[in-house]
MARDREN-618158 format. One line per 10 residues: number of its first residue (from 1); for each residue x negated, y negated, z of C-alpha. Coordinates in steps of 0.001 Angstrom, whole numbers, plus 500000, padded with zeros to 6 digits. Example, Ala and Ser with C-alpha at 12.3 -4.5 7.8 and 13.67 -1.06 7.14 Angstrom:
<pts>
1	487700,504500,507800 | 486330,501060,507140
</pts>
This chain:
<pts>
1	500000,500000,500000 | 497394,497400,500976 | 495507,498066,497824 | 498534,497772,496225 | 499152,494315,498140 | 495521,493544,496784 | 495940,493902,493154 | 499279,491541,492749 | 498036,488880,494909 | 494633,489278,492599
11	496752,489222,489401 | 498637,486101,490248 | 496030,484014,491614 | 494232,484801,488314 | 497774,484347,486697 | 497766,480888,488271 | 494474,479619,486656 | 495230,480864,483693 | 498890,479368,483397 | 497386,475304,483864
21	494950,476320,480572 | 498088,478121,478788 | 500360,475009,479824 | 498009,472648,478412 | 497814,474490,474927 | 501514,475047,474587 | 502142,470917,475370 | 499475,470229,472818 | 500878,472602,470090 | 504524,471522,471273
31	503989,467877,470404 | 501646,467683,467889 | 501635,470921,466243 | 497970,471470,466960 | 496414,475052,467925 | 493661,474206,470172 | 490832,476856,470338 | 489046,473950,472353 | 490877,474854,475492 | 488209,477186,476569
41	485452,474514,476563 | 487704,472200,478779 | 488791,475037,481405 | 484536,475656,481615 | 483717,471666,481259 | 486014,471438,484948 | 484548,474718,486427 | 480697,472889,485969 | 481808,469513,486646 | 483726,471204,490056
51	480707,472632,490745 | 478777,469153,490280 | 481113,467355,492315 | 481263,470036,495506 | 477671,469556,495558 | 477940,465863,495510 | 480568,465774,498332 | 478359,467917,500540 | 475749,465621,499958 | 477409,462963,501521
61	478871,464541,504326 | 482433,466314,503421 | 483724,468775,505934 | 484249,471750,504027 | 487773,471720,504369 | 488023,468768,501491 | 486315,471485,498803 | 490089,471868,497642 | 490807,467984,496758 | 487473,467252,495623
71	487727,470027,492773 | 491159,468565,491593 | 489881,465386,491561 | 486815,466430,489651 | 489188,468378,487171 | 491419,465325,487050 | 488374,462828,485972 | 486709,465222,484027 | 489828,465465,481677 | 489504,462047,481085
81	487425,463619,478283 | 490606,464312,476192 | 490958,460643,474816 | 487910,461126,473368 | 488732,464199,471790 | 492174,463413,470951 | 490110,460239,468660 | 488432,462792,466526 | 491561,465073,466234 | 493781,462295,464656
91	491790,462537,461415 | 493778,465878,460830 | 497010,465653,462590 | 498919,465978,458934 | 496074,467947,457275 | 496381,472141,456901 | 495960,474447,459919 | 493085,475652,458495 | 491373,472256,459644 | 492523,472018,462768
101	491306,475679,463636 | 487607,474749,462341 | 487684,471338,464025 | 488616,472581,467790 | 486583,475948,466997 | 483669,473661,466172 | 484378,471940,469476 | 483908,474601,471289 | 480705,475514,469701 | 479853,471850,470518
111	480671,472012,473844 | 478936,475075,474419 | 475875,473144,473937 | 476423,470303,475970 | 477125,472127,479076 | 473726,474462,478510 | 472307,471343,478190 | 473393,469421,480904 | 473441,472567,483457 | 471619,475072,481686
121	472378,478825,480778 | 472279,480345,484194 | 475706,480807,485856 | 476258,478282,488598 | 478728,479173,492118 | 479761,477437,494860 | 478219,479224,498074 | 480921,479522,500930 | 483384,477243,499117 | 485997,480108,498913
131	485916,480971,501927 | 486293,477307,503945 | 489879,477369,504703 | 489530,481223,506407 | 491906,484022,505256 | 495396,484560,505620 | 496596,488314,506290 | 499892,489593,503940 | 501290,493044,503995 | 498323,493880,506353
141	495768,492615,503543 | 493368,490097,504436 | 493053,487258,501212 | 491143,484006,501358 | 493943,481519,501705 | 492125,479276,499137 | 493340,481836,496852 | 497084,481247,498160 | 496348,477185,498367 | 495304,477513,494773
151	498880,479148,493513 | 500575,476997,495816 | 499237,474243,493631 | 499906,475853,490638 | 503425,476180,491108 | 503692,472406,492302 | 501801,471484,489046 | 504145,473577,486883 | 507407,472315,488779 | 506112,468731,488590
161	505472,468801,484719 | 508590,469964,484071 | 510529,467484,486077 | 508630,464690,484370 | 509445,466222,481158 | 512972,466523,482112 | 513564,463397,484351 | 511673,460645,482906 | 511580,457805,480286 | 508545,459058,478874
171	509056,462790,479402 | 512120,462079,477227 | 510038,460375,474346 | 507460,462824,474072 | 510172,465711,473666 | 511870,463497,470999 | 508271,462879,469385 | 508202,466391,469564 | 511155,467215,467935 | 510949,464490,465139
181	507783,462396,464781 | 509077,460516,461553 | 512439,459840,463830 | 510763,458552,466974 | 508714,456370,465159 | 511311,454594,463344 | 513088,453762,466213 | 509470,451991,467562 | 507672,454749,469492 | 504288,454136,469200
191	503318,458234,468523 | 499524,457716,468607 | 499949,456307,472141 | 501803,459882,472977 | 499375,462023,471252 | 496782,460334,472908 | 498667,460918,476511 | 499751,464312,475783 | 496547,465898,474641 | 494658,464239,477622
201	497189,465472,480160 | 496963,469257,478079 | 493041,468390,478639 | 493510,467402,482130 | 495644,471107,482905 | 492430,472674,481365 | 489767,471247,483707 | 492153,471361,486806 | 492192,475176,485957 | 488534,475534,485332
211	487161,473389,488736 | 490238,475626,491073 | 488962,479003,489553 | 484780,478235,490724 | 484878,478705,493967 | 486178,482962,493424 | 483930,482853,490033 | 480538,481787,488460 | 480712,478870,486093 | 479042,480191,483148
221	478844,479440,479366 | 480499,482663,478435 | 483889,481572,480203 | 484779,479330,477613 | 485260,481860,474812 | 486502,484921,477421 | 489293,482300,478674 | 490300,481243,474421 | 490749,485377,474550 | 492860,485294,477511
231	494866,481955,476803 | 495826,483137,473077 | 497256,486099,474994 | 499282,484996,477012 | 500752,482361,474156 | 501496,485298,471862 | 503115,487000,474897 | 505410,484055,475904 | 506272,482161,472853 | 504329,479597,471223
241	505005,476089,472897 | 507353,477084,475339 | 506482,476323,479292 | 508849,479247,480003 | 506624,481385,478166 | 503203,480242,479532 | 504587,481117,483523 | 505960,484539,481765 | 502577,484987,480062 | 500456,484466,482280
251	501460,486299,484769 | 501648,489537,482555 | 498086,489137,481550 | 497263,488202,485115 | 498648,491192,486264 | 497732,493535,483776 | 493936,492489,483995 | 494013,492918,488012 | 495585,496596,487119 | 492822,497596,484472
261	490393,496237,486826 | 491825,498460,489922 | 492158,501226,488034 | 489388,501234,484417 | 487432,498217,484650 | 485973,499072,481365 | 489493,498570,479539 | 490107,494893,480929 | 490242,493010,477969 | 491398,495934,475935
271	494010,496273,477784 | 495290,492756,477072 | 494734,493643,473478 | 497360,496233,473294 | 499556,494233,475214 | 499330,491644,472466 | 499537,494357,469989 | 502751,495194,471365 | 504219,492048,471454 | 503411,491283,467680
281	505114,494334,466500 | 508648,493942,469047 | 508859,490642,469150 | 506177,488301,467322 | 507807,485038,468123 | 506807,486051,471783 | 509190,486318,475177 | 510427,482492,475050 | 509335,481336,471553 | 511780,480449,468151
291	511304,482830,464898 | 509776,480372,462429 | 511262,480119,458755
</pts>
């Protein structure tokens, strides 16, 4: 039972991490129609910059209780990376797919570089960050409660991006941007302002993910194209740009990677393969998504 206990709470804390990446791609591709293999490099841009701004923190002093706001925060600014991005990406907004693939799949590449540049090709961890806010015992298993903190968070991210999708003024003008571009604009919406806002938040959801997840993993280069893998998955799974879809997905894949692990490490990712597999062939517009024409 306890191990039992031990693999779902492993599976949705991983679940959780992996949703904020998914949720940023599916906004992205939602509003502006973009599929961005780039959302690897931001998830392992905020695990490095986390990592960076623990260190910082503990430099000057920070109990070690404040590890938890200091890596949103770092994931927060560290997005801020997206309205650069989102600059470059506008030159192929109404250009093929095709382009848009190479573009954010050269990013990545790009990326890549930069980080083994700035921190180098060994993987970098946060020593005793996971476990400064002590465990937490469930179903007679012991679990760091950083772990629960950090789906706890997830959940109030997920919940609060859908109510200002739903409740607001500009919630309601990205969905109509969304919906119709050519529309919105006539009627004076300014859609490179929303582009610009959406793909920065979608950023923002990436680097959140990536500085939560380094405290229970090694920032490494490698993460970037491992997480693409994993992301993808859970898209296909769940429907392509629908939030309903992302929570469904990920928490299949999160679960379903904690199982293999448990059970035949060696079949992790395959695993997730024939997951996807099977989702192509019963239903390819995934869980939550709409059959295109």
């Amino acid at each position: 039972m306890s191990t039992f206990v031990d693999m779902i709470l492993g599976g949705v804390f991983h679940a959780a991490v992996l949703f904020l990446v998914a949720a940023g791609l599916q906004l992205v591709f939602g509003v502006q129609k973009i599929v961005n293999l780039a959302c690897g490099s931001f998830y392992a841009l905020g695990a490095y910059f986390g990592i960076t701004a623990v260190a910082a923190a503990t430099a000057l002093g920070l109990p070690g209780y404040a590890v938890l706001p200091v890596l949103l925060l770092a994931g927060l600014l560290i997005g801020l990376v997206g309205l650069l991005v989102e600059r470059l990406l506008r030159t192929v907004y109404r250009r093929d797919e095709s382009h848009q693939l190479l573009l954010t799949f050269g990013l990545l590449l790009v990326f890549q570089d930069v980080m083994r540049f700035l921190w180098g090709a060994t993987p970098l961890t946060l020593d005793n960050a996971y476990l400064a806010y002590g465990t937490a015992e469930i179903a007679g298993v012991r679990v760091p409660t950083y772990n629960l903190l950090v789906i706890a968070a997830s959940i109030a991210i997920a919940v609060g991006l859908g109510l200002f999708l739903q409740r607001t003024r500009t919630g309601r003008i990205i969905r109509a941007t969304a919906e119709n571009r050519e529309m919105s604009e006539g009627l004076g919406v300014n859609s490179n302002r929303v582009f610009a806002a959406v793909f920065t938040v979608g950023c923002m959801l990436g680097t959140v993910g990536g500085a939560l997840v380094v405290p229970a993993s090694a920032a490494s280069l490698e993460m970037s194209v491992e997480l693409v893998v994993e992301a993808f998955a859970v898209v296909v799974i769940g429907g392509l740009g629908s939030m309903r879809g992302a929570i469904a997905g990920a928490l299949i894949v999160g679960l379903i990677r904690a199982v293999a692990i448990m059970v035949l490490p060696e079949a992790e990712i395959l695993s997730i393969y024939l997951v996807v597999i099977a989702a192509l062939i019963l239903r390819p517009a995934g869980l939550f998504g709409r059959a295109m024409a």
